[in-house]
SEDRENNU-862639 format. One record per residue (C-alpha): residue in three letters; residue number from 1; x, y, z. Coordinates in steps of 0.2 Angstrom, whole numbers, m for minus. Last residue first. Layout:
<node><torgu>ALA</torgu><sevo>NUM</sevo><px>X</px><py>Y</py><pz>Z</pz></node>
...
//
This chain:
<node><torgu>UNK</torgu><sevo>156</sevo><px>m22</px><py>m156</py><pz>m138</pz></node>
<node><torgu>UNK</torgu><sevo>155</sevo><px>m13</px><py>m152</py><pz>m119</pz></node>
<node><torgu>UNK</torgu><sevo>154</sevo><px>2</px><py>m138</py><pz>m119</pz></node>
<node><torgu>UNK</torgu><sevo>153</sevo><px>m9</px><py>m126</py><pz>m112</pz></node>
<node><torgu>UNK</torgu><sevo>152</sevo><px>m12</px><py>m135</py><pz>m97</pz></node>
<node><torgu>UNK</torgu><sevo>151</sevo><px>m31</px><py>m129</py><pz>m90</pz></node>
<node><torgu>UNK</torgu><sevo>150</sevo><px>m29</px><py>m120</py><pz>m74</pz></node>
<node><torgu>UNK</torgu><sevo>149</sevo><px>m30</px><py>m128</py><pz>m60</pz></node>
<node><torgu>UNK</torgu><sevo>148</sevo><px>m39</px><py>m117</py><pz>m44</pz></node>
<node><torgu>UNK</torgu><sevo>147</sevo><px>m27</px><py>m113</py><pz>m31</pz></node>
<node><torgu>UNK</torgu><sevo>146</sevo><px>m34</px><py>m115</py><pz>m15</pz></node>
<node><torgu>UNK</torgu><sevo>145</sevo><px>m39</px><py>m102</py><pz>m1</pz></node>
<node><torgu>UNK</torgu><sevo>144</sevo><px>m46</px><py>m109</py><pz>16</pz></node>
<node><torgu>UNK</torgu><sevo>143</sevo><px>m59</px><py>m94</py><pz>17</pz></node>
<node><torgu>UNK</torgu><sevo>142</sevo><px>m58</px><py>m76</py><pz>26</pz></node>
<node><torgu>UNK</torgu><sevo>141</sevo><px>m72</px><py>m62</py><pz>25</pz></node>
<node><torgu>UNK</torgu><sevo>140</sevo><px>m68</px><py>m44</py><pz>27</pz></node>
<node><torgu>UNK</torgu><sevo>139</sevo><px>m78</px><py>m28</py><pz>33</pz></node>
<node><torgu>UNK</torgu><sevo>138</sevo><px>m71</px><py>m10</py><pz>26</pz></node>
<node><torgu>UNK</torgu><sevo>137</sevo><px>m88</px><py>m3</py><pz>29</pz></node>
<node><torgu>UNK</torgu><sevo>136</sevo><px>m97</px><py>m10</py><pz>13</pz></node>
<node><torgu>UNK</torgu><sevo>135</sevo><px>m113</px><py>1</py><pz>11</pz></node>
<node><torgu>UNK</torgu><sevo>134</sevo><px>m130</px><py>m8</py><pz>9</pz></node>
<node><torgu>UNK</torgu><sevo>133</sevo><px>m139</px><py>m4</py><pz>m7</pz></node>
<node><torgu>UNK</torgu><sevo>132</sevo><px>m138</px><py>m22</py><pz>m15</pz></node>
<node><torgu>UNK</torgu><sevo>131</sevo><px>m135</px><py>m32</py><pz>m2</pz></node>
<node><torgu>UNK</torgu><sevo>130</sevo><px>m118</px><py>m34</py><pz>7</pz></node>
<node><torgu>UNK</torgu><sevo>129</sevo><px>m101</px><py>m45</py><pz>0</pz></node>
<node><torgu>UNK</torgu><sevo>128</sevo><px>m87</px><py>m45</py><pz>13</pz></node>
<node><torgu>UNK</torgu><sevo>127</sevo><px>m73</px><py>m40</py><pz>4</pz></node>
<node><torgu>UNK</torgu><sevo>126</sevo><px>m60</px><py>m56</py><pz>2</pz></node>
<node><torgu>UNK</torgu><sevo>125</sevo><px>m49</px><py>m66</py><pz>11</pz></node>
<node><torgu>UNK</torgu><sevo>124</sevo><px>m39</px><py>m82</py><pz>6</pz></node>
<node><torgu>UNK</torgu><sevo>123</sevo><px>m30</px><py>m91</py><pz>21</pz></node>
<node><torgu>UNK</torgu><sevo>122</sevo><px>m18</px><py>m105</py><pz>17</pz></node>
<node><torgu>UNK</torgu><sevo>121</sevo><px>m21</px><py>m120</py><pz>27</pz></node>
<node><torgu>UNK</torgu><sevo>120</sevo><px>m4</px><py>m122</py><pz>37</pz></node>
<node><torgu>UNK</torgu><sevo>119</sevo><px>m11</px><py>m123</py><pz>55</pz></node>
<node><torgu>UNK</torgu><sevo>118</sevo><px>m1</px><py>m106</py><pz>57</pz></node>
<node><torgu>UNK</torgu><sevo>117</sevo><px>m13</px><py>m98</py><pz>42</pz></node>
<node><torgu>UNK</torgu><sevo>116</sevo><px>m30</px><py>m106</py><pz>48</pz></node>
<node><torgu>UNK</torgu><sevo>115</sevo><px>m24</px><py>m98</py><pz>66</pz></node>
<node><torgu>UNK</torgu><sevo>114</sevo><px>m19</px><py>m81</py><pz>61</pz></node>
<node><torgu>UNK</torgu><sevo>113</sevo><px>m36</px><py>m82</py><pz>48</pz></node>
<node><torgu>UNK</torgu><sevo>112</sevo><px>m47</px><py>m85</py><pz>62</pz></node>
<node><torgu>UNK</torgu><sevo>111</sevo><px>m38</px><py>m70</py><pz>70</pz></node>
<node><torgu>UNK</torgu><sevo>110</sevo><px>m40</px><py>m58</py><pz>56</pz></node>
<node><torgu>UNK</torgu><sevo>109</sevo><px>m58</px><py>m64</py><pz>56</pz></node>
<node><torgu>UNK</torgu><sevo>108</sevo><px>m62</px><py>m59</py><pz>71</pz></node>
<node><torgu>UNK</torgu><sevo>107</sevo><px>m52</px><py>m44</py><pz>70</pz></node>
<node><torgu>UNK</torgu><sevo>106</sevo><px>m62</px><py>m38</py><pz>55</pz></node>
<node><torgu>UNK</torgu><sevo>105</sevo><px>m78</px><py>m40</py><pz>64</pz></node>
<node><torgu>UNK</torgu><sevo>104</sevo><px>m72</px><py>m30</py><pz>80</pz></node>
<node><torgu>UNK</torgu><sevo>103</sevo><px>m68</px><py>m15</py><pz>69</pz></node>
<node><torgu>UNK</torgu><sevo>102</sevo><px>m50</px><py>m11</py><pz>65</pz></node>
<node><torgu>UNK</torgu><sevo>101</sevo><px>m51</px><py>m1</py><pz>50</pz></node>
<node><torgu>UNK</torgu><sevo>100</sevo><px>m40</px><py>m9</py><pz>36</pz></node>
<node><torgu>UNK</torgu><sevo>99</sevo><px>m22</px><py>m5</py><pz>31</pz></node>
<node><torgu>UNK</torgu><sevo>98</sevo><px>m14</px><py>m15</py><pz>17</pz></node>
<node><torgu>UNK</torgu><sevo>97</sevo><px>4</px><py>m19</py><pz>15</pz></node>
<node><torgu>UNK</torgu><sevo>96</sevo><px>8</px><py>m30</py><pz>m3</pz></node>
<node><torgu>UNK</torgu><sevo>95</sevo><px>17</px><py>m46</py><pz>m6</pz></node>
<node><torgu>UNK</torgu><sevo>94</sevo><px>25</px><py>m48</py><pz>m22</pz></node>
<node><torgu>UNK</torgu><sevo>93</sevo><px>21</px><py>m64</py><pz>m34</pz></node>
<node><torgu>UNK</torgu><sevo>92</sevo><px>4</px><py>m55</py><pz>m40</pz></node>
<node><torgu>UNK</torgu><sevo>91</sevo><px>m9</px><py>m61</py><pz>m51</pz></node>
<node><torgu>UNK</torgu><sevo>90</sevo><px>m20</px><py>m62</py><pz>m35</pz></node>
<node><torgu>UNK</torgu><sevo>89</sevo><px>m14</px><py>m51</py><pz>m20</pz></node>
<node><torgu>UNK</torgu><sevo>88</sevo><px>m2</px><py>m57</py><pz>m10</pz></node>
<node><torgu>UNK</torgu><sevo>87</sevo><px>m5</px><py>m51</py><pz>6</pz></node>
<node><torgu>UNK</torgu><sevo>86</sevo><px>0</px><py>m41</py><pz>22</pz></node>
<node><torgu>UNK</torgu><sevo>85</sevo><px>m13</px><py>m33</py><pz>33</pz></node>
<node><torgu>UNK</torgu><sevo>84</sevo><px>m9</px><py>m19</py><pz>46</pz></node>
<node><torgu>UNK</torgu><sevo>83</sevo><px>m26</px><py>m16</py><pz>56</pz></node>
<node><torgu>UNK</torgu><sevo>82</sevo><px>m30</px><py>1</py><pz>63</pz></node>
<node><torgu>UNK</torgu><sevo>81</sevo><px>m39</px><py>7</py><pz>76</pz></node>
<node><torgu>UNK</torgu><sevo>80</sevo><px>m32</px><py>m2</py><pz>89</pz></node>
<node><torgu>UNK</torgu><sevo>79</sevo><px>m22</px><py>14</py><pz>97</pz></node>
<node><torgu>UNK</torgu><sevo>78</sevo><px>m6</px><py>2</py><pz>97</pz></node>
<node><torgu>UNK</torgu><sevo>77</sevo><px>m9</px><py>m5</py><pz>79</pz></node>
<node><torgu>UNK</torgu><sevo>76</sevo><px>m17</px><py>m23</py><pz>76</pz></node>
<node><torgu>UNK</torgu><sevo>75</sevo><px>m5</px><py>m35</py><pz>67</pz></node>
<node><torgu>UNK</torgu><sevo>74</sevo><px>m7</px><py>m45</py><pz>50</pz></node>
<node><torgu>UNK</torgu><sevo>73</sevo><px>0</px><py>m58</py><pz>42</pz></node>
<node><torgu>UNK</torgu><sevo>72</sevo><px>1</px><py>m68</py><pz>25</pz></node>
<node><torgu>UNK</torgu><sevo>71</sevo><px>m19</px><py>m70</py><pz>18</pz></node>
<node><torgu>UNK</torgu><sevo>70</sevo><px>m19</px><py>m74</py><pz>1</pz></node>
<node><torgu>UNK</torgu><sevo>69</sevo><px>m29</px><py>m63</py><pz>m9</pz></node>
<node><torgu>UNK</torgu><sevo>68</sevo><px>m47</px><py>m68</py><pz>m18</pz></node>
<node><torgu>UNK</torgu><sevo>67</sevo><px>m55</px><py>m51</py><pz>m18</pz></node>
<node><torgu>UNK</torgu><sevo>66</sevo><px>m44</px><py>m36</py><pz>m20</pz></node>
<node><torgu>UNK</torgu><sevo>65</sevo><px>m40</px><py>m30</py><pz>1</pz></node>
<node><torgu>UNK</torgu><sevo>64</sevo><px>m46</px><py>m12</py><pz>0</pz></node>
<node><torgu>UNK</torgu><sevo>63</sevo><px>m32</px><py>4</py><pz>4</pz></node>
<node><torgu>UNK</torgu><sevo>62</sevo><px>m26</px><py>15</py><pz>15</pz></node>
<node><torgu>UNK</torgu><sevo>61</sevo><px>m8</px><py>11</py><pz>12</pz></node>
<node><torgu>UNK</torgu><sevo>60</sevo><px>6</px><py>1</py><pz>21</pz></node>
<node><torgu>UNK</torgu><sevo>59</sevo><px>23</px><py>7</py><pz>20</pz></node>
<node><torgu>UNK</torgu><sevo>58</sevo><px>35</px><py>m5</py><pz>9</pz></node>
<node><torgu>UNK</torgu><sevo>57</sevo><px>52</px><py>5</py><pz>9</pz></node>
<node><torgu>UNK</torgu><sevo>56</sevo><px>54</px><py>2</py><pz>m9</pz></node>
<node><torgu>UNK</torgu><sevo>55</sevo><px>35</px><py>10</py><pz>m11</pz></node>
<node><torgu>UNK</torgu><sevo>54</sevo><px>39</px><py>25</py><pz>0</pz></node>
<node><torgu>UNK</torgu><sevo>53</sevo><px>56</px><py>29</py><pz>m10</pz></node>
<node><torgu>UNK</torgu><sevo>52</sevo><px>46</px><py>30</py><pz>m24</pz></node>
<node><torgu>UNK</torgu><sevo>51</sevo><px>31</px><py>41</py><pz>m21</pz></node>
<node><torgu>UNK</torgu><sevo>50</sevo><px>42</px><py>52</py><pz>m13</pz></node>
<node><torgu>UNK</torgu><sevo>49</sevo><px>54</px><py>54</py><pz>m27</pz></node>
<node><torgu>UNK</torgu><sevo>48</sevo><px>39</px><py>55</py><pz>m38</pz></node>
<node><torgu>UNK</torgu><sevo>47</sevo><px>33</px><py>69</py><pz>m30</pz></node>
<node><torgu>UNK</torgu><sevo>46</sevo><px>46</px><py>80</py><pz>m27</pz></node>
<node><torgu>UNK</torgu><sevo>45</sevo><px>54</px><py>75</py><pz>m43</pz></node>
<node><torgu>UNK</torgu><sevo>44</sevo><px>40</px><py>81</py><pz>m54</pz></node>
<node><torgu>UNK</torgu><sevo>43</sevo><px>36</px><py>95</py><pz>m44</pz></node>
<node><torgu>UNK</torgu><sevo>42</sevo><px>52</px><py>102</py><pz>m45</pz></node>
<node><torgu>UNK</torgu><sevo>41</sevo><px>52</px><py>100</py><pz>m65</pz></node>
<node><torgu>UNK</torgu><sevo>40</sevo><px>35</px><py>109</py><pz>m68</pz></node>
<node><torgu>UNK</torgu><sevo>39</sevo><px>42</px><py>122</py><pz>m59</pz></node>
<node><torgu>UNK</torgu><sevo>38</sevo><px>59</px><py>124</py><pz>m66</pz></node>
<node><torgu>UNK</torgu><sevo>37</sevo><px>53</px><py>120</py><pz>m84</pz></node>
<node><torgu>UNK</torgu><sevo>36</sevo><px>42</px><py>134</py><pz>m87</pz></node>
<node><torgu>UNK</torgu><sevo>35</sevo><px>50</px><py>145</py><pz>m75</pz></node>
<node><torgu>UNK</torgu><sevo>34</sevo><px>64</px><py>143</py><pz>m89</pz></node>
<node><torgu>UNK</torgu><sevo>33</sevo><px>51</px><py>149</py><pz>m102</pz></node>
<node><torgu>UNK</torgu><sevo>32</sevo><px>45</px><py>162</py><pz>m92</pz></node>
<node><torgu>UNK</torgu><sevo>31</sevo><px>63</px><py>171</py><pz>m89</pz></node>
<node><torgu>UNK</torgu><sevo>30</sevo><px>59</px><py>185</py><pz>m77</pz></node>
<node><torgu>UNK</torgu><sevo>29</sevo><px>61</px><py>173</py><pz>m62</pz></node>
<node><torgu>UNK</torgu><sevo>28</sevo><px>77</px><py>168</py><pz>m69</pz></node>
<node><torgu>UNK</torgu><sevo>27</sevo><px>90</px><py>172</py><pz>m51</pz></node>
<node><torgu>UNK</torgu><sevo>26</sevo><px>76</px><py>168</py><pz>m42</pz></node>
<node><torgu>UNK</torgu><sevo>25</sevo><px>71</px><py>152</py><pz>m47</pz></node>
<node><torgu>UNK</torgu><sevo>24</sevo><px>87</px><py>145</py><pz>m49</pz></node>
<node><torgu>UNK</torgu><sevo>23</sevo><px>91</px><py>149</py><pz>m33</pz></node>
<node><torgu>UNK</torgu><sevo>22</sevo><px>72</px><py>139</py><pz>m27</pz></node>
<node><torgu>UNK</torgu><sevo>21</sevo><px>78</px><py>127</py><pz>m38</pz></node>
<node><torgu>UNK</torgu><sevo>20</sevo><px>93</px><py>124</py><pz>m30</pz></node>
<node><torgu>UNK</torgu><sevo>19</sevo><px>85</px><py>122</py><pz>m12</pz></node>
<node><torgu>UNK</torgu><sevo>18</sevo><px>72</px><py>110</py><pz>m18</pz></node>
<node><torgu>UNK</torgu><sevo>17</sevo><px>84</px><py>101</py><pz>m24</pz></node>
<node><torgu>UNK</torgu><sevo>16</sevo><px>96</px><py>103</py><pz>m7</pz></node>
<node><torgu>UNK</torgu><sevo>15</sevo><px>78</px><py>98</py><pz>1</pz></node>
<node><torgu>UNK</torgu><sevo>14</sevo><px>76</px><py>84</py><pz>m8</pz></node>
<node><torgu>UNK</torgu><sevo>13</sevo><px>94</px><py>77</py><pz>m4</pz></node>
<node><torgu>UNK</torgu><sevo>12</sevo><px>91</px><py>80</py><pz>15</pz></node>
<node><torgu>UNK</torgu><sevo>11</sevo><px>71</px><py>71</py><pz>14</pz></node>
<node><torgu>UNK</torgu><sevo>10</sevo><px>79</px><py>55</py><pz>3</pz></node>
<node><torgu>UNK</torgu><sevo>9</sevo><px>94</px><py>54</py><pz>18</pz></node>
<node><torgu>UNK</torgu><sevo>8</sevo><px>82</px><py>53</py><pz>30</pz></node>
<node><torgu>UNK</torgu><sevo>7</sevo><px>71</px><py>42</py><pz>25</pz></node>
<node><torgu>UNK</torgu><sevo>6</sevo><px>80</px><py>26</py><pz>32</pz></node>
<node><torgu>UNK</torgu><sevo>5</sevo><px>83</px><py>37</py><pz>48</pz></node>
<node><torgu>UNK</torgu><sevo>4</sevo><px>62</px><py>38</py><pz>50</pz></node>
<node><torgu>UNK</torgu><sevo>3</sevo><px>57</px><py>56</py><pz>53</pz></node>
<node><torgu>UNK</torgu><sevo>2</sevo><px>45</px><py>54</py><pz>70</pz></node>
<node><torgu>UNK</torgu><sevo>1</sevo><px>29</px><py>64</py><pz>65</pz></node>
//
């Protein structure tokens, strides 16, 4: 795994914390309540550190596409196995990364969305609905998306 230079300084500070605690650790280890708090407290900021600073970078995650999300881009990845899918998803203003399998389906319709989307009709895309019984394996279906008008609030 190539360490990303935008992560890099996140990994150095968590390892100095990591690093503290361990001190800290050691020097208390016969004190339960502080081992108490020091492990609890490590995993805490491991984790949610991590979490964080991978969701203001934007990766992409393993993930479904919600039904009814606007198509923005996507690319295919080197080993074509795996197909990076941006979109908004409904209720949202942020755009979101999605990674689906790359099956010959899915890049169908990834590309019939490429060209709705650069003809300027924006592209919806939803999970491809199957029969009761029948297993979903990550296969998408694309429409012209439109906004459906809601009912004005401020009308009698």
């Amino acid at each position: 795994m190539i360490l990303d230079s935008t992560v890099f300084p996140f990994f150095v500070s968590m390892i100095v914390l990591i690093a503290i605690l361990l001190v800290v650790g050691v020097h208390v280890w016969r004190n339960f309540y502080a081992m108490l708090f020091v492990i609890p407290v490590s995993l805490f900021c491991g984790t949610y550190g991590y979490n964080t600073i991978t969701d203001v970078l934007g990766y992409s995650i393993k993930d479904t596409i919600p039904d009814h999300s606007l198509y923005l881009k996507h690319m295919v990845n080197d080993d074509e196995e795996i197909i990076y899918v941006w979109i908004v998803p409904p209720g949202k203003s942020k755009p979101k990364g999605v990674e689906i399998p790359a099956t010959k389906s899915n890049k169908k319709k990834m590309e019939q969305a490429r060209r709705g989307a650069q003809a300027g009709i924006k592209q919806g895309i939803e999970q491809k609905k199957h029969k009761p019984g029948e297993q979903n394996d990550g296969e998408y279906m694309i429409y012209n998306f439109t906004i459906k008008h809601l009912p004005n609030k401020n009308a009698d």
